[in-house]
C-alpha positions as CSV (number, residue, x, y, z in Angstrom):
1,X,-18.7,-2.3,-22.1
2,X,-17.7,-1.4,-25.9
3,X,-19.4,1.3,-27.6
4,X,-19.6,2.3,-30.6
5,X,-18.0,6.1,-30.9
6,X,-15.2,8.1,-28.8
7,X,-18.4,10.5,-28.0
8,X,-20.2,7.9,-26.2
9,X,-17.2,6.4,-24.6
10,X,-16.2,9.6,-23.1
11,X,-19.8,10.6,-22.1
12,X,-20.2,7.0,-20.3
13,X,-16.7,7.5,-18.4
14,X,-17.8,11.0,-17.5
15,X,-20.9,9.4,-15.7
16,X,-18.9,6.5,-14.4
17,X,-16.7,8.9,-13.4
18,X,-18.9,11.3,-11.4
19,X,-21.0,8.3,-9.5
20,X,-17.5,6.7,-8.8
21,X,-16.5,9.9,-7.2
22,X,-19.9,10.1,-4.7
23,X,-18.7,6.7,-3.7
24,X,-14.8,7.6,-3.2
25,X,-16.4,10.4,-1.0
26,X,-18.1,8.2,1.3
27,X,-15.0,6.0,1.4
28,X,-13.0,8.7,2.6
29,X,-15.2,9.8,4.9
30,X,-15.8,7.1,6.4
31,X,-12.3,6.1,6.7
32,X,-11.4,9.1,8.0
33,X,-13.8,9.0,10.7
34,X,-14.2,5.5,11.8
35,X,-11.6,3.5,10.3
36,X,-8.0,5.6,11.7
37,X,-9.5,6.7,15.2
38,X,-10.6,2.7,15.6
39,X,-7.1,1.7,14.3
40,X,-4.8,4.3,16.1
41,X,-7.2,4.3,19.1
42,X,-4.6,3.5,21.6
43,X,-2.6,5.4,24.0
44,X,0.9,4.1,23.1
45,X,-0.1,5.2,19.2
46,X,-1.2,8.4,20.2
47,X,2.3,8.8,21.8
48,X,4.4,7.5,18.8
49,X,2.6,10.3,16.6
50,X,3.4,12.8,18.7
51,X,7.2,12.1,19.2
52,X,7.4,11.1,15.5
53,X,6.2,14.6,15.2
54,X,7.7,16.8,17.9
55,X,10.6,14.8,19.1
56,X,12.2,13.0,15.8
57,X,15.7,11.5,16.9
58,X,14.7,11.1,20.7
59,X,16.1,7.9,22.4
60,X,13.2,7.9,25.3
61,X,10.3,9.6,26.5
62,X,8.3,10.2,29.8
63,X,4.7,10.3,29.9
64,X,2.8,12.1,32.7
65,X,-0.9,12.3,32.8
66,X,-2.4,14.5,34.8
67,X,-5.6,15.2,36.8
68,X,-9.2,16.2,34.7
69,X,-9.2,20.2,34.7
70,X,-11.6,22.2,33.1
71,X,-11.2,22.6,29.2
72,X,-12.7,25.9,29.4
73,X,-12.9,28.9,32.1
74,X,-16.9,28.2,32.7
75,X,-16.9,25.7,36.0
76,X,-19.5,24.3,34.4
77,X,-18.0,23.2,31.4
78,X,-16.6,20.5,29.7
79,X,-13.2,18.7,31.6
80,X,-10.6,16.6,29.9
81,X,-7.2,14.9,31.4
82,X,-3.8,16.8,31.0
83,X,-0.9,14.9,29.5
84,X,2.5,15.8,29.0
85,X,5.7,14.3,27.6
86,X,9.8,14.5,28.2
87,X,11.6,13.8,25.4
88,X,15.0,12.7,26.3
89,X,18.1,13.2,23.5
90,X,21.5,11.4,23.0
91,X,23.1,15.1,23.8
92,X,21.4,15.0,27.2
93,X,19.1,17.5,26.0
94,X,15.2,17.3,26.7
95,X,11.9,18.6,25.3
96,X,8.4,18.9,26.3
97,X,5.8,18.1,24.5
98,X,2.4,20.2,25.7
99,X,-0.9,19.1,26.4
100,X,-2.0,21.2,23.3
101,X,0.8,20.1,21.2
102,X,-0.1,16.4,22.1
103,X,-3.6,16.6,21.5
104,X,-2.8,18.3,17.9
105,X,-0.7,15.5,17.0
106,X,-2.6,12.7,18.5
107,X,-6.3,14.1,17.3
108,X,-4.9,14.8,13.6
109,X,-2.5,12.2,13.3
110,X,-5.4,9.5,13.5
111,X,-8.0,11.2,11.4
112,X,-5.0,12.0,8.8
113,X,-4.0,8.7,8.5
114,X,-7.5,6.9,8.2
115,X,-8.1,9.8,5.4
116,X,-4.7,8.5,3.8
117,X,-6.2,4.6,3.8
118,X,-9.7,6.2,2.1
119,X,-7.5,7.9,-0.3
120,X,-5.3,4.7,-0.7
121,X,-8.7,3.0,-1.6
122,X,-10.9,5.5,-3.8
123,X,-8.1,5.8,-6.2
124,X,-8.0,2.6,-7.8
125,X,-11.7,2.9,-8.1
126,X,-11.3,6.4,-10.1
127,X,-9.1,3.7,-13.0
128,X,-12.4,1.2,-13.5
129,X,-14.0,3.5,-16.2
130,X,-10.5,3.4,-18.5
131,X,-10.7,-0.6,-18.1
132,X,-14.1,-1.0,-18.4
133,X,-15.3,1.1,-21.0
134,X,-13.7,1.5,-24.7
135,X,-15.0,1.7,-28.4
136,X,-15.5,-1.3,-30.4
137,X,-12.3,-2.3,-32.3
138,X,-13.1,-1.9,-36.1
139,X,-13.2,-4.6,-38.3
């Protein structure tokens, strides 16, 4: 679209610009709600966040799961399943990852990286109005 001052070409990327941004909302959103937990749904992806996180430099790992306990101190609450992670070292050292720690990792890991890929595709979007609409070339 050419037009015919600098005034109206800002004023039309201004409005392309705010409609674009609506839309790169909903991309990220869902993205970063359906997109990353679908992708990094597994439990073996789960587990490579958190020792990328917790455990950089380990050369193995255990995982236990445990039984379904209560998630909160009502009996009649919610349960979830315990898990818990040995991280074994060249030194001979280890570390434990925690149920909490894991779940942190695991949980925000996937959301984070499905917001990345929304990000990833919004911002292209955001460089339409510079390519699309300019002034008329003089003649």
């Amino acid at each position: 679209m050419k037009l015919n001052s600098a005034k109206e070409v800002w004023i039309a990327r201004i409005v392309a610009w705010a409609v674009l941004g609506a839309i790169s909302c909903g991309i990220i959103f869902m993205t970063t709600f359906m997109v990353g937990p679908t992708l990094f749904s597994g439990q073996s992806t789960a587990n490579k966040i958190a020792l990328a996180m917790y455990c950089p430099g380990a050369e193995s790992s255990s995982l236990q799961e445990g039984a379904s306990t209560p998630t909160t101190s009502d009996s009649s609450g919610t349960y979830g399943h315990t898990v818990e992670v040995t991280c074994y070292f060249a030194d001979g050292s280890t570390k434990i990852i925690r149920n909490e720690q894991y779940a942190i990792a695991s949980i925000g890991g996937m959301f984070g990286i499905g917001g990345l890929i929304g990000i990833v595709i919004s911002l292209p979007l955001l460089l339409i109005p510079f390519i699309l609409i300019r002034k008329k070339k003089e003649s």
